[in-house]
C-alpha positions in Angstrom: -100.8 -0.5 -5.6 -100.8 1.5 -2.1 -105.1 1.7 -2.7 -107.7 1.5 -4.7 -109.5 3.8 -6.8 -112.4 3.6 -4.6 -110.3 4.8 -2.0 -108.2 7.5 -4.0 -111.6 9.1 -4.7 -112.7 8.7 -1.0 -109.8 10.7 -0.2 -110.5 13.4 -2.6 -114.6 13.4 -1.3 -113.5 14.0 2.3 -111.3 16.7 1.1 -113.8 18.6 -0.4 -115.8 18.4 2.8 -112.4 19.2 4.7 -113.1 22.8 2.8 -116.6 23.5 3.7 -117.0 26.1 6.4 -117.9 24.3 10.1 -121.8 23.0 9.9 -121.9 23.0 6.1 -124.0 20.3 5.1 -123.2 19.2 1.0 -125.2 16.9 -1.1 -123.8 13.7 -2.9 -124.7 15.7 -6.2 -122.4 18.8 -4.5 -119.1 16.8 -3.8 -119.7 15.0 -7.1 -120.0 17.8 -9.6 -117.6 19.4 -7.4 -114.8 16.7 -7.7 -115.5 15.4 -11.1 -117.1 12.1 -9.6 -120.2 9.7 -10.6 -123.0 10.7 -8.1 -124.0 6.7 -7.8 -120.5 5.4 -7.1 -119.7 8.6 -4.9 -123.0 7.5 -2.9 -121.8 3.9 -1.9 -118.5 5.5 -1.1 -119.7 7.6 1.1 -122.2 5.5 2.7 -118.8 3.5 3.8 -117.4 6.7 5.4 -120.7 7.0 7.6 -120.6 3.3 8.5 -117.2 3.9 9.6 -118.0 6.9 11.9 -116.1 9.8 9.6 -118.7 11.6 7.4 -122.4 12.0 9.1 -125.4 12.1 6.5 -128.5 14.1 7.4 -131.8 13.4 5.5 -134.7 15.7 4.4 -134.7 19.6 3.4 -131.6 20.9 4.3 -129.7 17.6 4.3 -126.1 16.2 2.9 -123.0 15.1 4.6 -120.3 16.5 6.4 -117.3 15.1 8.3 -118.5 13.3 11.5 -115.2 14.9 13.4 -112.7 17.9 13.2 -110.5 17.9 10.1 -107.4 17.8 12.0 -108.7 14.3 13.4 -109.5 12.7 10.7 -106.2 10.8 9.1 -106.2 10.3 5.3 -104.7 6.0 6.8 -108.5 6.5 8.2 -110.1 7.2 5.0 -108.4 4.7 3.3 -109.3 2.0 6.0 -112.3 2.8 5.7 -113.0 2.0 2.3 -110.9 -0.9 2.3 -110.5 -2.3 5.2 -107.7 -3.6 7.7 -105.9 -5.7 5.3 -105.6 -3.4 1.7 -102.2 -2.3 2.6 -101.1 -6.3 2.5 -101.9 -7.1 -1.3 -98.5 -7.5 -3.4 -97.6 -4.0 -5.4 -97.7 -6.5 -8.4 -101.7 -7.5 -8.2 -100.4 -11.5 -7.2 -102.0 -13.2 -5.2 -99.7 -15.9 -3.7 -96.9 -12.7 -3.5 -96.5 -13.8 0.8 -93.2 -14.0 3.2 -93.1 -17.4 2.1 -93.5 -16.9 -2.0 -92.4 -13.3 -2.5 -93.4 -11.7 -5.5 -89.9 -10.3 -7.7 -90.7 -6.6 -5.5 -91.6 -7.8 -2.3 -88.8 -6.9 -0.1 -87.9 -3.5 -1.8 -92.1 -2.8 -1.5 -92.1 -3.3 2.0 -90.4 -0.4 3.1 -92.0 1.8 1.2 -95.4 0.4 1.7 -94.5 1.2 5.2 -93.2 4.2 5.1 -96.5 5.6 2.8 -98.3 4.0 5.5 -97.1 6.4 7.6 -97.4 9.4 5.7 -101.4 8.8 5.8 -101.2 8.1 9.2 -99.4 11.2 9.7 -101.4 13.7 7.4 -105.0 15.0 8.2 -107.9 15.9 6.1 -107.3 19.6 7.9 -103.4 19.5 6.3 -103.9 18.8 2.7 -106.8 21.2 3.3 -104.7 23.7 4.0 -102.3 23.0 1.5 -104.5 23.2 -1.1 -105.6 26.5 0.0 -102.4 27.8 -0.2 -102.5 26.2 -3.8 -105.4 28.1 -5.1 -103.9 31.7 -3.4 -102.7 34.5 -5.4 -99.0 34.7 -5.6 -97.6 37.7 -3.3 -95.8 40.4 -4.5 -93.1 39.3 -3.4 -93.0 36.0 -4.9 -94.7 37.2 -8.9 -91.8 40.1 -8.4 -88.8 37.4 -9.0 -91.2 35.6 -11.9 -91.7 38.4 -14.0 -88.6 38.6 -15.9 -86.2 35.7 -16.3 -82.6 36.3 -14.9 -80.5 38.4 -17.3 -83.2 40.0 -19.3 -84.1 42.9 -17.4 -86.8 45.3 -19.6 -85.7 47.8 -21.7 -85.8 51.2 -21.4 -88.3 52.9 -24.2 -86.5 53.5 -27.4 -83.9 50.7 -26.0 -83.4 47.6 -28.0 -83.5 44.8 -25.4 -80.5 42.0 -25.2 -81.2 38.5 -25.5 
């Protein structure tokens, strides 16, 4: 609908190397295992990145890709692009191909705003953003925050040789 798969697992390739410390290179097999991905397909994917100036591949001992630019620079619209070129945004949400201005598919004019408006969601959000918001993901829960989760409102514990309420 919005992209491909070939894009969708783009994305989630240029992610992973969002993560890598600075200078990190990773091997196709690396990003593959590490994203549940074919190694093959992964490989023509991110030969497309390369072409396209946003992943840089080094060769011999020591080699792998990495992103070509800064993290924050790097749109997930440009990742997409990339993979699909200009036009992928333009195909009907349906899969038809006559759906135009002229012969609009039955979801043509409630898809266009919102094809937009995702458009601009990628164009807006970095590799260095969802990044950072998976980080915060994978972190620990504070204190603070496990504190409120441990017992459910209304049922605090016990006291020992106290039968509890429920």
């Amino acid at each position: 609908m919005l992209y491909r798969h070939a894009a969708e697992l783009a994305i989630r390739a240029a992610l992973y190397l969002a993560q890598q410390p600075s200078g990190k290179r990773s091997p196709v097999r690396e990003i593959a295992s590490a994203t549940d991905l074919s190694a093959p397909y992964l490989a023509k994917i991110m030969n497309r990145l390369n072409r396209a100036g946003l992943v840089r591949a080094y060769r011999g001992p020591g080699g792998g890709l990495a992103l070509a630019q800064d993290p924050a620079r790097i749109t997930v619209w440009a990742v997409v692009r990339a993979i699909e070129g200009s036009g992928g945004n333009e195909r009907c949400v349906l899969g038809l191909g006559l759906c135009s201005e002229d012969r609009p598919c039955p979801f043509h004019q409630q898809w266009i705003p919102l094809r937009d408006g995702m458009q601009r969601l990628l164009e807006q959000t970095t590799l260095a953003t969802l990044a950072d918001g998976l980080r915060r993901m994978a972190a620990p829960a504070t204190q603070d925050e496990s504190a409120g989760e441990a017992e459910p409102a209304g049922t605090a514990a016990a006291a020992p040789g106290q039968r509890k309420n429920l």
